[in-house]
C-alpha positions in Angstrom: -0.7 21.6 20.4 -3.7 19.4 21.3 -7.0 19.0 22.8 -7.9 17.4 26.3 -11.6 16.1 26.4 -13.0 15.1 29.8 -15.6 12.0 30.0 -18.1 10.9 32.7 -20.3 8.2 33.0 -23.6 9.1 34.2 -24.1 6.0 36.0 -20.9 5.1 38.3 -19.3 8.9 38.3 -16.2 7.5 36.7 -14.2 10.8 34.8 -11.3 11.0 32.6 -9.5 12.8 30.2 -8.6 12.0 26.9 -5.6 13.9 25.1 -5.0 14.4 21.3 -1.9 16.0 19.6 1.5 16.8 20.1 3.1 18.8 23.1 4.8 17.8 26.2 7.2 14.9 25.6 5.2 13.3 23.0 6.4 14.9 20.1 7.9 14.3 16.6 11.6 14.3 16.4 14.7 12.4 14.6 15.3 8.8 16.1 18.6 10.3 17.2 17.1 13.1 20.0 15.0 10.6 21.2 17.5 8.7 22.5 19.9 11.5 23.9 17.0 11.3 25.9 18.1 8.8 28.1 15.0 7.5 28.8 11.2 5.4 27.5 8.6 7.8 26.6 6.6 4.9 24.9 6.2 1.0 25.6 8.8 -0.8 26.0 8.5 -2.9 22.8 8.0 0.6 20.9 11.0 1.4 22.5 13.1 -1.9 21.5 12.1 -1.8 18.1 13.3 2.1 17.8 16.3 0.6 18.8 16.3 -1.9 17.0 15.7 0.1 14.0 18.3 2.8 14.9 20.9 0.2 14.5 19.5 -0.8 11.1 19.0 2.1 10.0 20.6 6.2 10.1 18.3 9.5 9.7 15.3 7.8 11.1 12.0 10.0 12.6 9.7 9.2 14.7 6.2 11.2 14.3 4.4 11.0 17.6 1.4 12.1 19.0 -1.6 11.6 21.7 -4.2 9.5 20.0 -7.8 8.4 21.1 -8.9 5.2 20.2 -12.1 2.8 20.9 -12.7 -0.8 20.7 -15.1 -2.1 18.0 -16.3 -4.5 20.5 -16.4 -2.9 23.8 -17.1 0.5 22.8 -14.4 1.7 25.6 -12.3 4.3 25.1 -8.6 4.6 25.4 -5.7 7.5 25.1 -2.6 6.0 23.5 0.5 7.8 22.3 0.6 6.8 18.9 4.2 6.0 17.3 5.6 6.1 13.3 9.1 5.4 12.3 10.1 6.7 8.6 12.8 6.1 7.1 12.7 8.8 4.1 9.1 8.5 3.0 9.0 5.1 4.1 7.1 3.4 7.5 9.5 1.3 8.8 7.3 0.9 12.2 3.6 2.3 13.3 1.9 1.4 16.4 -1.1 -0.9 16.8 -3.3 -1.4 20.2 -5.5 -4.1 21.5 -8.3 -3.5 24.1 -7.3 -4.8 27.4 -10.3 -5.9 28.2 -11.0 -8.5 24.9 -8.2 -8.1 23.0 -9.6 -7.0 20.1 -7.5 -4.3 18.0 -8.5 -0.4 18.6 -9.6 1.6 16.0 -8.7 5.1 15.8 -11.8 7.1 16.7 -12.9 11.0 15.6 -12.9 12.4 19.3 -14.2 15.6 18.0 -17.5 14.3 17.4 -17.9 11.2 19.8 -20.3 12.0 22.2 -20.9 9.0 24.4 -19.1 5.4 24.4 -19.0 2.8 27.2 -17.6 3.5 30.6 -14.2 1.4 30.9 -15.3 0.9 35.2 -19.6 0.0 34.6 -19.1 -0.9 30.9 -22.8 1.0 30.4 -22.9 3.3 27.5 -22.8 6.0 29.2 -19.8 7.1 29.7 -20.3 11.3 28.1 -18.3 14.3 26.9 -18.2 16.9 29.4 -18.3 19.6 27.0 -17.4 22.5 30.2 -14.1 20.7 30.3 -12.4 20.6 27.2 -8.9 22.3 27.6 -6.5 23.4 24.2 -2.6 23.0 25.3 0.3 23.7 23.6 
């Protein structure tokens, strides 16, 4: 289950829409289903170093989910399918993101309550919730 939030900046008309939570593929599950998948539901190097760990490792899972973060710097948001691999109790891998824009690491931001940030297309801050489009999904 999760939430979709829709942003627009006020400026440029730029939308988009943030997901956070499981459902669809992103989902948690033993290492072992994810690859009877057959196929790369995260980035590539998240993908090689599930592998890698599989290899290394047996009863691994993977605890997934849609994630919003923002950029300390920029103030941009971004929606990343975040990614932990446990062995037992144990993180054995967790994902990390950079901004693409100055390459500064993301920090995980409360989506619930942010309000405004700065539009990734005008970088003005004013880039808003549209609070008449927020969808719940399962």
């Amino acid at each position: 289950m999760g939430h979709a939030y829709a942003y627009r900046c006020n400026v440029c008309g730029y939308e988009e829409l943030f997901n956070q939570g499981h459902g669809f593929s992103i989902h948690s599950q033993r290492v072992e289903e994810y690859l009877l998948l057959n196929k790369k539901l995260f980035h590539y190097k998240t993908h090689n170093k599930i592998l890698q760990l599989a290899n290394d490792f047996k009863d691994l899972w993977i605890k997934a989910g849609f994630q919003v973060y923002m950029c300390p710097k920029c103030k941009i948001l971004f929606d990343k399918a975040e990614i932990e691999v446990y062995n037992d109790d144990k993180i054995m891998h967790k994902s990390r993101f950079r901004c693409s824009n100055c390459r500064s690491r993301l920090k995980l931001t409360n989506i619930h309550r942010l309000y405004k940030a700065a539009c990734p297309v005008c970088k003005k801050n004013t880039f808003k919730r549209d609070k008449e489009h927020h969808d719940i999904w399962n």
